[in-house]
Z-matrix of the N, CA and C atoms (Angstrom, degrees):
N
C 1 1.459
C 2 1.510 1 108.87
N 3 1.353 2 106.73 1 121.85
C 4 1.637 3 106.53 2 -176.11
C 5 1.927 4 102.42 3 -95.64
N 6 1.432 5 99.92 4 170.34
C 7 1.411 6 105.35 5 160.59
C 8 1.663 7 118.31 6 -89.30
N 9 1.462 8 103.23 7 -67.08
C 10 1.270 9 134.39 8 -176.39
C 11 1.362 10 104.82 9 -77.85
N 12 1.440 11 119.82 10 87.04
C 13 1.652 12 113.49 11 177.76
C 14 1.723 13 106.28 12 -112.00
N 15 0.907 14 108.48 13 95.66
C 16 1.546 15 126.53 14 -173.07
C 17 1.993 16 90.34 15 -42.59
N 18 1.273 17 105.50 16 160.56
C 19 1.557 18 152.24 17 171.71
C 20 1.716 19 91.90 18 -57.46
N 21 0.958 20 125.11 19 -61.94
C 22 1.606 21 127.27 20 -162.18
C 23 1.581 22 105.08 21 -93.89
N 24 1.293 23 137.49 22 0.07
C 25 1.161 24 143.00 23 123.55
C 26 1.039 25 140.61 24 -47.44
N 27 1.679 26 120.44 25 -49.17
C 28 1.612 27 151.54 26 145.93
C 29 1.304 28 99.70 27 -23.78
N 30 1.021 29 117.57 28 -48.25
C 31 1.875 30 115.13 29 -133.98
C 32 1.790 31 78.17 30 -101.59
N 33 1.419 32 108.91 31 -64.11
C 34 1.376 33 94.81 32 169.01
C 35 1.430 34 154.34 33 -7.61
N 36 1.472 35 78.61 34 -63.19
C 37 2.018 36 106.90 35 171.88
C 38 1.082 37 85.43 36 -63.53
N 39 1.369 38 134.31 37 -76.28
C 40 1.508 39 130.91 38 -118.34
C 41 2.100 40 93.75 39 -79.87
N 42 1.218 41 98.00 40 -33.29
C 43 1.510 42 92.20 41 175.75
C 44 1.553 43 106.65 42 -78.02
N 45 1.093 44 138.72 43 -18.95
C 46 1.460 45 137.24 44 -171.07
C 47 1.688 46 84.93 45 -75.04
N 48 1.611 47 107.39 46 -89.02
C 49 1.298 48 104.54 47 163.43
C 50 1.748 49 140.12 48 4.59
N 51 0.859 50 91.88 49 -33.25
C 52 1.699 51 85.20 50 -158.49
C 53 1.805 52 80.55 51 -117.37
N 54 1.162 53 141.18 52 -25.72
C 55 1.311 54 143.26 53 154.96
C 56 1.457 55 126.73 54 -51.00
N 57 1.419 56 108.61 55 -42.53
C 58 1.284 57 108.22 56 153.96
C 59 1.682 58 154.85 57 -113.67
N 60 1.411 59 88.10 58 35.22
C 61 1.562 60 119.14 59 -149.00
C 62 1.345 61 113.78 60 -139.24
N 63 1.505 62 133.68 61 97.05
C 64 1.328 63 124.35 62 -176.18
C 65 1.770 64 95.26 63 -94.86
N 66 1.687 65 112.56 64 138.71
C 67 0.929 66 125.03 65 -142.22
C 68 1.806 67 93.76 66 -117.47
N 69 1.664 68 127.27 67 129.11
C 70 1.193 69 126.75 68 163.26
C 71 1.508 70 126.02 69 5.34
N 72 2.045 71 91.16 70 -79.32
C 73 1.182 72 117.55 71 -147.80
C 74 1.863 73 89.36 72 -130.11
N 75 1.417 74 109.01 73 87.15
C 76 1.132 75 113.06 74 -173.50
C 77 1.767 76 119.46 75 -62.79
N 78 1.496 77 100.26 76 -13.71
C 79 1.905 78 85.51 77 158.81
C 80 1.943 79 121.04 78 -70.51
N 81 1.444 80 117.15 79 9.69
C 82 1.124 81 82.92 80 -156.19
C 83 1.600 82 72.90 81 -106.60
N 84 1.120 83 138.65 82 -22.40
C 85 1.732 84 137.56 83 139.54
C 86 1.507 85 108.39 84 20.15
N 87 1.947 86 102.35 85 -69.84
C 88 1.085 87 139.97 86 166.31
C 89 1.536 88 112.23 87 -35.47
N 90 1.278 89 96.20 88 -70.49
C 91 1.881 90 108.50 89 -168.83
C 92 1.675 91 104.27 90 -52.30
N 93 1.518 92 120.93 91 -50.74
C 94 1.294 93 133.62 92 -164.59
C 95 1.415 94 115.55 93 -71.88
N 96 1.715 95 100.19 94 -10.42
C 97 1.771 96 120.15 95 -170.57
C 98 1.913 97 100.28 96 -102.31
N 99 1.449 98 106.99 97 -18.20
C 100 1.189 99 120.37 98 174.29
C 101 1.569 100 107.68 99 -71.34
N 102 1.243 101 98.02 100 -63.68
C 103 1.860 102 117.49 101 -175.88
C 104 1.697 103 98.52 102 -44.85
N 105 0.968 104 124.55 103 -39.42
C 106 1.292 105 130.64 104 -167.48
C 107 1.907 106 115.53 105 -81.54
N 108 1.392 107 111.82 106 -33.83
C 109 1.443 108 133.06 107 150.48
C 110 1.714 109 119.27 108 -32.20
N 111 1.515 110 100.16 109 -48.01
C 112 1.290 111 113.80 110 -141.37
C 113 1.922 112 100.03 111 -122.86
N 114 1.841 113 125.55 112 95.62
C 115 1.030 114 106.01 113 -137.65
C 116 2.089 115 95.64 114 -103.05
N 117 1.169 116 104.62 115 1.16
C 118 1.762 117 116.50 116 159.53
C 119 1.211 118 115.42 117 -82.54
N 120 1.579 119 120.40 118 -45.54
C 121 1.634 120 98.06 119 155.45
C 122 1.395 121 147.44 120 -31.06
N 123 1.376 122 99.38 121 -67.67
C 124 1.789 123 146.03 122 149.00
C 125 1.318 124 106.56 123 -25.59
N 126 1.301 125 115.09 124 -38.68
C 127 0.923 126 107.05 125 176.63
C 128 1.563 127 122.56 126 -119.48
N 129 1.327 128 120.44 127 47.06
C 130 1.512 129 157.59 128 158.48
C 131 1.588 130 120.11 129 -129.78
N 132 1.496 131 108.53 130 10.14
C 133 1.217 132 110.64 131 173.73
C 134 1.435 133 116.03 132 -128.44
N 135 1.474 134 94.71 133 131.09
C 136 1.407 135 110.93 134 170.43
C 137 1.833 136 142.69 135 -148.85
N 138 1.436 137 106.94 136 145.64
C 139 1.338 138 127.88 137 -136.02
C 140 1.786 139 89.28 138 -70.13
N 141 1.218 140 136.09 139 152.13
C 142 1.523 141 135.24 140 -158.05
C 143 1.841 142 88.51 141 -161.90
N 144 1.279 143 116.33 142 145.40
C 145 1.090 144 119.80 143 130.47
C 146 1.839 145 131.28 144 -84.60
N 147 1.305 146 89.62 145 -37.89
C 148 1.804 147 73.22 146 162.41
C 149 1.692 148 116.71 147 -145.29
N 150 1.297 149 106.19 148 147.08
C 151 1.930 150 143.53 149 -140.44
C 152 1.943 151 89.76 150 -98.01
N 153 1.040 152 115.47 151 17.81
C 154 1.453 153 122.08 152 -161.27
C 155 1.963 154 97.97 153 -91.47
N 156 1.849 155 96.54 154 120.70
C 157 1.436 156 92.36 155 165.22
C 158 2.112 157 100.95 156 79.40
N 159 1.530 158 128.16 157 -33.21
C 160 1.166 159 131.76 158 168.51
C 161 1.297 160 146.12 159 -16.82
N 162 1.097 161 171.35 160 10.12
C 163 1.059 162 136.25 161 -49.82
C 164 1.891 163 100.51 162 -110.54
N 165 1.247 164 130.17 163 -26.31
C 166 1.610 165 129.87 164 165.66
C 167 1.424 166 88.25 165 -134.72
N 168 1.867 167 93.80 166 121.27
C 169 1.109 168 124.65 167 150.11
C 170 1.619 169 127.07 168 -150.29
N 171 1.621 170 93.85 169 156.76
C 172 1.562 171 108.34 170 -168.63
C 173 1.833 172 87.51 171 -96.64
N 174 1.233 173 84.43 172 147.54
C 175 1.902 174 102.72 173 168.11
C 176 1.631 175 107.52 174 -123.34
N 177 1.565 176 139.78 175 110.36
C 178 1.366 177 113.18 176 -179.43
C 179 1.443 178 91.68 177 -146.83
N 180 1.572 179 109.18 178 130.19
C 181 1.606 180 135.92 179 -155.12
C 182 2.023 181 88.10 180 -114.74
N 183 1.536 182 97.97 181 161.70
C 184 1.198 183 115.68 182 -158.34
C 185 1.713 184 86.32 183 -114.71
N 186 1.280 185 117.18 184 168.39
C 187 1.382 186 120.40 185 174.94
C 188 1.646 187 114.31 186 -88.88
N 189 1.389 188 102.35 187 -5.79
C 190 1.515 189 106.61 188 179.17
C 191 1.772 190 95.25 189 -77.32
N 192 0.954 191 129.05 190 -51.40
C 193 1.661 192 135.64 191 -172.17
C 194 1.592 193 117.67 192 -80.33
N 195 1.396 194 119.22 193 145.17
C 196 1.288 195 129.33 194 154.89
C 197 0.964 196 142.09 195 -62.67
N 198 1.162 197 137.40 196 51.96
C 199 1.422 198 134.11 197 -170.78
C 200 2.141 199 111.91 198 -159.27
N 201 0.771 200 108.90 199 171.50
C 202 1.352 201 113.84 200 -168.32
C 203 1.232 202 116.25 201 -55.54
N 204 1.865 203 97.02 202 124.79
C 205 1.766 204 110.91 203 -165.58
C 206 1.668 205 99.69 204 -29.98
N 207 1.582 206 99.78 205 -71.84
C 208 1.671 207 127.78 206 -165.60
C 209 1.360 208 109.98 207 -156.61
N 210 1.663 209 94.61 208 153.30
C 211 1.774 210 109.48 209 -177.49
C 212 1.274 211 112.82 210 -177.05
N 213 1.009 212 117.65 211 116.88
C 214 1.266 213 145.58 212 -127.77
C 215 2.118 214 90.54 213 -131.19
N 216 1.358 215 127.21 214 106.81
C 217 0.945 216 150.23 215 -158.79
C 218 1.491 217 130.33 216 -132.42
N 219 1.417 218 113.24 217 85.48
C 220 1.328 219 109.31 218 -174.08
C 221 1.880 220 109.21 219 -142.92
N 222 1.588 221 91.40 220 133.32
C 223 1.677 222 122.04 221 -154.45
C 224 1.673 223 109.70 222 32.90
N 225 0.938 224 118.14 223 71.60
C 226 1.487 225 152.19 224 162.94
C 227 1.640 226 96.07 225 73.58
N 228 1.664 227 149.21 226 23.91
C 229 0.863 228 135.72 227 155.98
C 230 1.291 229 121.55 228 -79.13
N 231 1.214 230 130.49 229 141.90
C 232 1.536 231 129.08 230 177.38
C 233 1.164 232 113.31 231 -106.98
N 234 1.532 233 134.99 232 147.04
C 235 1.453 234 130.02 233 162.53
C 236 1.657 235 93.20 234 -139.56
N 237 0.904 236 121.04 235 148.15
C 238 1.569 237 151.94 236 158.86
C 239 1.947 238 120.88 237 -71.33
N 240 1.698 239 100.82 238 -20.40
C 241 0.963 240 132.39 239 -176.51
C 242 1.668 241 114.84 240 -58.97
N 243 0.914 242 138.07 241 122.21
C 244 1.579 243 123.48 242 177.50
C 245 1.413 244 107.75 243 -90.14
N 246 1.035 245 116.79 244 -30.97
C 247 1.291 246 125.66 245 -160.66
C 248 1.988 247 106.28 246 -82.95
N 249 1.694 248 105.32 247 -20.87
C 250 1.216 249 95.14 248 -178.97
C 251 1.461 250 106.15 249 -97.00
N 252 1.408 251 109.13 250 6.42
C 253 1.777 252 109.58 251 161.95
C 254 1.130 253 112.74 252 -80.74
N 255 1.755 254 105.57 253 -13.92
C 256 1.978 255 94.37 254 -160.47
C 257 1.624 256 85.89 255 -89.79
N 258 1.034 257 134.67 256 -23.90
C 259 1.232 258 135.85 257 -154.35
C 260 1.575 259 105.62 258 -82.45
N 261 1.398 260 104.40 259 -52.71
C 262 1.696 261 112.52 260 179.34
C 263 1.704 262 94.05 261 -62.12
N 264 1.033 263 120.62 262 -55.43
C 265 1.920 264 111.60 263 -164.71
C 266 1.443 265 97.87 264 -66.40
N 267 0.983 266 131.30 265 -7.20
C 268 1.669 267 122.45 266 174.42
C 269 1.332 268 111.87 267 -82.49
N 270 1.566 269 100.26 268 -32.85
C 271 2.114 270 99.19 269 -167.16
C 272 1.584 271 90.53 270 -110.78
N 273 1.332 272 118.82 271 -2.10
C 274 1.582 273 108.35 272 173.93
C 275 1.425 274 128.39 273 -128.49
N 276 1.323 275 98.95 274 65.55
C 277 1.886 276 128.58 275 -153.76
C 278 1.830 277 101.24 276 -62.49
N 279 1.631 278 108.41 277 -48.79
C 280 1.435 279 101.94 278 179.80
C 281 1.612 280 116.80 279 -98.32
N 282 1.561 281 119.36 280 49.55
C 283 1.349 282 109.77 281 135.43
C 284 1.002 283 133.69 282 -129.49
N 285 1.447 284 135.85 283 -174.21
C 286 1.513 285 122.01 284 -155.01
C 287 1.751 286 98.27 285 -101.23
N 288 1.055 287 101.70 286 163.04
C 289 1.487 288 108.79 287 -177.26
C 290 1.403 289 96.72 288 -143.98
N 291 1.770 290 102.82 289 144.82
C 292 1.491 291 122.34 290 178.21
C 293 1.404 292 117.72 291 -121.69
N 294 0.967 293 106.82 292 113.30
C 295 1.567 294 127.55 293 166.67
C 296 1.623 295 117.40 294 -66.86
N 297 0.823 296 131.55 295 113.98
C 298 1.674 297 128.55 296 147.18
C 299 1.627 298 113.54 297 -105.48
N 300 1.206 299 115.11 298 143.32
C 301 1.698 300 102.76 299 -173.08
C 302 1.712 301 90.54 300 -127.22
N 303 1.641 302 119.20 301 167.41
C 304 1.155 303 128.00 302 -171.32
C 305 1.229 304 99.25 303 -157.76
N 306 1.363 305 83.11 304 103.36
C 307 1.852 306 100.32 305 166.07
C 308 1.648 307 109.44 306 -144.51
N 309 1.078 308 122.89 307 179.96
C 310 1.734 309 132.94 308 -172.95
C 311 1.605 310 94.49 309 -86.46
N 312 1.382 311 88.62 310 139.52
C 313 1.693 312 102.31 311 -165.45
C 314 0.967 313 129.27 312 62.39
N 315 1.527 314 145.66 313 20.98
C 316 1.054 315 143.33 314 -167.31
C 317 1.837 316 101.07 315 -72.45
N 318 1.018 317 118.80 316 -13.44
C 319 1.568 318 114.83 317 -151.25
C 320 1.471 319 93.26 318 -103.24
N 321 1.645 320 115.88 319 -6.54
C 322 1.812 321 105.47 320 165.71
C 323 1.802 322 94.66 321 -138.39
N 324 1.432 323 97.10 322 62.85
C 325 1.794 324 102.79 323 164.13
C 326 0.965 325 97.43 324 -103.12
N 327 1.728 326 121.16 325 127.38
C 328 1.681 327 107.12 326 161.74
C 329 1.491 328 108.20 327 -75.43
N 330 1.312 329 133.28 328 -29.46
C 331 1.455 330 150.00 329 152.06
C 332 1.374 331 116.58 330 -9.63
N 333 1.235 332 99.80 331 -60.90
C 334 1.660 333 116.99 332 177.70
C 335 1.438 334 120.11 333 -93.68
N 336 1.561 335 112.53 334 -24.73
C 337 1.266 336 121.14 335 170.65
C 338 1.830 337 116.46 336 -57.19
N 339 1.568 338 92.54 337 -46.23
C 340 1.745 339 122.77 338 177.80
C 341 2.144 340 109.20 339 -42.56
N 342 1.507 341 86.19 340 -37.34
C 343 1.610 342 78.56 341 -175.23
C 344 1.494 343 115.63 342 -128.12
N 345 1.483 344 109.04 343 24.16
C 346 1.434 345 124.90 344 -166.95
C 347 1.263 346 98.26 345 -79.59
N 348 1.785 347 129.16 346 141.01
C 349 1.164 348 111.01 347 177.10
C 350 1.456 349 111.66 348 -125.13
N 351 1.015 350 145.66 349 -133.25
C 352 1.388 351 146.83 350 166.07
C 353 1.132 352 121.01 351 -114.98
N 354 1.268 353 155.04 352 82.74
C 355 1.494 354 157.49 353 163.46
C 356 1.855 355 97.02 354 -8.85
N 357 1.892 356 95.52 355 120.99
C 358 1.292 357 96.10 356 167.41
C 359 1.573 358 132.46 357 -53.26
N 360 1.193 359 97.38 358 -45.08
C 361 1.601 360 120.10 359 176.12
C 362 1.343 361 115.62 360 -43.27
N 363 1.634 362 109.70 361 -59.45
C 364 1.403 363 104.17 362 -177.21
C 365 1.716 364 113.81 363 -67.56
N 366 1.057 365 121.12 364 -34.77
C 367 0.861 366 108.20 365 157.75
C 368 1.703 367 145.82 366 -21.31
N 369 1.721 368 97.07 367 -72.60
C 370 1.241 369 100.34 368 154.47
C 371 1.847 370 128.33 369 -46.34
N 372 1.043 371 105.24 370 -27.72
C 373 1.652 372 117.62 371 177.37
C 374 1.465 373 120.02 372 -75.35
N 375 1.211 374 83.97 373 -32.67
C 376 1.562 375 89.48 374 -179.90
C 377 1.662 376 114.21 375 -79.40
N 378 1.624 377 101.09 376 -23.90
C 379 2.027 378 101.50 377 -176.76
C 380 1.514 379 94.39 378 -80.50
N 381 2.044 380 128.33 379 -21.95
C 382 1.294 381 78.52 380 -176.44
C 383 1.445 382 99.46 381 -93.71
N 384 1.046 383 128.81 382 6.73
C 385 1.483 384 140.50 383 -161.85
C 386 1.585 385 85.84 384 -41.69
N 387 1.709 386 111.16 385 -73.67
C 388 1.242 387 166.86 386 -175.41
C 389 1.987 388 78.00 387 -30.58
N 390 1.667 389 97.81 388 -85.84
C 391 1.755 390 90.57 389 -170.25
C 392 1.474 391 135.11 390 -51.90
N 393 1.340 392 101.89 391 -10.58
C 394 1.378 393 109.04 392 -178.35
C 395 1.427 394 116.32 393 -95.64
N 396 1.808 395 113.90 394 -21.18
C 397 1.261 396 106.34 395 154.28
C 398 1.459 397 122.75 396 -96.96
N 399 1.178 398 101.33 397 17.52
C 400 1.933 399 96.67 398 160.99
C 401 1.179 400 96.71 399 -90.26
N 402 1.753 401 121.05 400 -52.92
C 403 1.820 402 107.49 401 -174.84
C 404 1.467 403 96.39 402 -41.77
N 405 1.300 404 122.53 403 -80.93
C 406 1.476 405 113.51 404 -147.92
C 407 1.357 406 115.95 405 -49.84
N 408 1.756 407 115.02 406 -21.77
C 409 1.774 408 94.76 407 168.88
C 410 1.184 409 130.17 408 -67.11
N 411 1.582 410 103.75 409 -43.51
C 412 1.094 411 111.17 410 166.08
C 413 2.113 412 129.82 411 -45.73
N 414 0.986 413 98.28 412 -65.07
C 415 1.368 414 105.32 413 150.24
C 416 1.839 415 126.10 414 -9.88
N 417 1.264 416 85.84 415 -68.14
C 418 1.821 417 122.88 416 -169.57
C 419 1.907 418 88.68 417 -61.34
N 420 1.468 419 90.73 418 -60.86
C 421 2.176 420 94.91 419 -169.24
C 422 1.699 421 95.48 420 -62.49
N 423 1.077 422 127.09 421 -41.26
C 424 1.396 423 117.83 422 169.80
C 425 1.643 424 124.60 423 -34.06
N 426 1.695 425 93.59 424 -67.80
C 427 1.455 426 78.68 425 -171.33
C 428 1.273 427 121.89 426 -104.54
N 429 1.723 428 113.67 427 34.03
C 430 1.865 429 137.63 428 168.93
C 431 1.538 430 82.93 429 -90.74
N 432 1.088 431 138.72 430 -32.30
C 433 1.600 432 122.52 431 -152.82
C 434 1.754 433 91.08 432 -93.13
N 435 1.616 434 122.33 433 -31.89
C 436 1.201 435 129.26 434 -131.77
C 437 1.883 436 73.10 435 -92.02
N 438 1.241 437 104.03 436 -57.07
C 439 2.141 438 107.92 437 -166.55
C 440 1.347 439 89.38 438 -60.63
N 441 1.463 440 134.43 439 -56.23
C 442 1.737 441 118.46 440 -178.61
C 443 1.445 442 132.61 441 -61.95
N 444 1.779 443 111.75 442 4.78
C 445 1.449 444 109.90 443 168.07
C 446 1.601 445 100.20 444 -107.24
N 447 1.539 446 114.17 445 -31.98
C 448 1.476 447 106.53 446 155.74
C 449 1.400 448 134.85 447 -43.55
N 450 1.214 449 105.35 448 -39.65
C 451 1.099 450 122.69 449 -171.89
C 452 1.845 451 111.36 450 -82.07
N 453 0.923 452 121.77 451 -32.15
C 454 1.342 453 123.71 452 162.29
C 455 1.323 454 144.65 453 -94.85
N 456 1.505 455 108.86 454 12.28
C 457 1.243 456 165.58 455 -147.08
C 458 1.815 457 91.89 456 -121.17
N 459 1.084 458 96.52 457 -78.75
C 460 1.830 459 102.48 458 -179.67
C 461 2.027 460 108.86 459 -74.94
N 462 0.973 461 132.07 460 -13.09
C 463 1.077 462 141.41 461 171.37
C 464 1.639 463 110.81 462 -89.37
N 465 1.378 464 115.84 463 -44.31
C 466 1.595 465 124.27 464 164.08
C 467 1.666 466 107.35 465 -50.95
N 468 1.058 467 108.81 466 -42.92
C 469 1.507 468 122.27 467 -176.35
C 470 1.530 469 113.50 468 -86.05
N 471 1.080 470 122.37 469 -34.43
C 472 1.358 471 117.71 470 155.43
C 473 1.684 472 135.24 471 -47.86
N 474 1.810 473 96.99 472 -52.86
C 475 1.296 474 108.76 473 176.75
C 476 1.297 475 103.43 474 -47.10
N 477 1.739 476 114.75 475 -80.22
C 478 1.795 477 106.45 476 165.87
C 479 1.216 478 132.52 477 11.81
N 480 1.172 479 102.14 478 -84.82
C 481 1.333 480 131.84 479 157.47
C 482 1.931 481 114.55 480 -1.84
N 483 1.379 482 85.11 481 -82.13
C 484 1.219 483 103.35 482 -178.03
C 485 1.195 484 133.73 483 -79.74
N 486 1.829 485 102.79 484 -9.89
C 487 1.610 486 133.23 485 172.43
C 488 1.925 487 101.67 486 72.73
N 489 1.406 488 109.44 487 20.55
C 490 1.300 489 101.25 488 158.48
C 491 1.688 490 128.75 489 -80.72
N 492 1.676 491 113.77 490 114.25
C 493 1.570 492 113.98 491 -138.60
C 494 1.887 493 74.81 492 -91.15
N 495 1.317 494 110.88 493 -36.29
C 496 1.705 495 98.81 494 -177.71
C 497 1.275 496 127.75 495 -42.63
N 498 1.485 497 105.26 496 -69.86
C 499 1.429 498 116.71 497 161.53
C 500 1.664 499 120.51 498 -33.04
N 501 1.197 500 115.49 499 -75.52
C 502 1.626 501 141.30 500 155.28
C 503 1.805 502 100.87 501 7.10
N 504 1.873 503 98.90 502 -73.11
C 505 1.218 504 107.49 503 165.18
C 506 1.145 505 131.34 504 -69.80
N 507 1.182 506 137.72 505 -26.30
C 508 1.546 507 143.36 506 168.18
C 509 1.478 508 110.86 507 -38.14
N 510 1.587 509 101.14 508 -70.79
C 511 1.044 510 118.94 509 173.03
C 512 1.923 511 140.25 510 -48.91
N 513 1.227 512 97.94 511 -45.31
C 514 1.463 513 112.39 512 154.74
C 515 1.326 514 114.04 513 -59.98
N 516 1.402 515 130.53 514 -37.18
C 517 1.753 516 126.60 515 -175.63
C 518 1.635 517 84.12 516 -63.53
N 519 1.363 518 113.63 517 -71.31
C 520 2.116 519 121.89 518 -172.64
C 521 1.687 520 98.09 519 -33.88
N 522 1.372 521 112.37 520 -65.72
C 523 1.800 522 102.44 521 -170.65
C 524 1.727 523 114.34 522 -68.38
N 525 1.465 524 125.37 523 10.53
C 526 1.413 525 135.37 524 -165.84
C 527 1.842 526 108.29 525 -110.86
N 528 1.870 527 100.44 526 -51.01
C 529 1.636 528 104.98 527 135.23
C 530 1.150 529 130.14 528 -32.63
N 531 1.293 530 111.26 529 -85.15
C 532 1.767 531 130.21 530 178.78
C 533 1.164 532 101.24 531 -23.47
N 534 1.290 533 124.81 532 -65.58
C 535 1.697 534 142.69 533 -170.77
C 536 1.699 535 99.68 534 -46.04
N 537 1.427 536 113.33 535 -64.84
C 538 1.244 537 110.72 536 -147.32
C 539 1.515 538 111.17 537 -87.20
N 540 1.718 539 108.37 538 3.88
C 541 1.380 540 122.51 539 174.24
C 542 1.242 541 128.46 540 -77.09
N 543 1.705 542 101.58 541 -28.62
C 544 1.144 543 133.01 542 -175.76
C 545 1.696 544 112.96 543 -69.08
N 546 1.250 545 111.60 544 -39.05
C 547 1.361 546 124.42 545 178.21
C 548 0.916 547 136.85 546 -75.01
């Protein structure tokens, strides 16, 4: 997965692509032959495995696979329409557009691998992914530290108890650790 997938890469894929790939909904053949025309577009477009959270994106499935010819998706409207993608990317030159494509094997193309990029979104999902499982470790070491000073706490008090001075001391060295780990 690259970041920086240059314009003359794009055009690449999309001609490799469409060379070896018979496509659903053969206008969008068309649309992807457009993108390739047009090299400021091209270069606001990029290849995603997933359209999640996006705000304009293209979806375009191969006839080898199951899943939806085309769909064409922008700020949560959907059309099926090819023609109302070609229309919006003509009058809406400066925003970015996301591609996901669906065909068999896509997941060991170096082809597709070459210009695959990372969905902004997940991204963001993934840093808090990231913060929310540091809170919860953190969290977690909190209250493992919090039951093991309890816990030696009632065992300190036991020894007493029982006037075992060994134990007694054992235990005080463990809660004297504990203590100084904490700090």
């Amino acid at each position: 997965m690259s970041g920086n997938v240059t314009v003359l890469e794009k055009k690449e894929f999309i001609r490799w692509f469409l060379n070896h790939h018979e496509l659903q909904k053969r206008e969008a053949a068309w649309l992807l032959n457009y993108l390739c025309s047009d090299d400021q577009l091209l270069k606001r477009t990029h290849f995603v495995d997933s359209l999640r959270h996006l705000p304009k994106t293209v979806l375009v499935s191969t006839r080898c696979v199951r899943m939806t010819p085309f769909r064409f998706t922008k700020n949560k409207r959907v059309s099926a329409d090819v023609e109302t993608a070609f229309y919006d990317l003509r009058s809406s030159t400066k925003e970015d557009l996301y591609i996901s494509l669906c065909f068999k094997d896509k997941s060991t193309c170096p082809e597709y691998a070459a210009v695959l990029e990372v969905n902004p979104m997940e991204k963001q999902d993934l840093v808090q992914e990231t913060l929310f499982g540091l809170m919860a470790e953190m969290i977690l070491d909190h209250a493992v530290r919090d039951f093991r000073e309890k816990d030696l706490y009632r065992r300190i008090d036991q020894a007493l108890e029982v006037g075992d001075e060994k134990e007694f001391l054992q235990l005080t060295e463990q809660w004297l650790q504990l203590v100084e780990n904490r700090e």
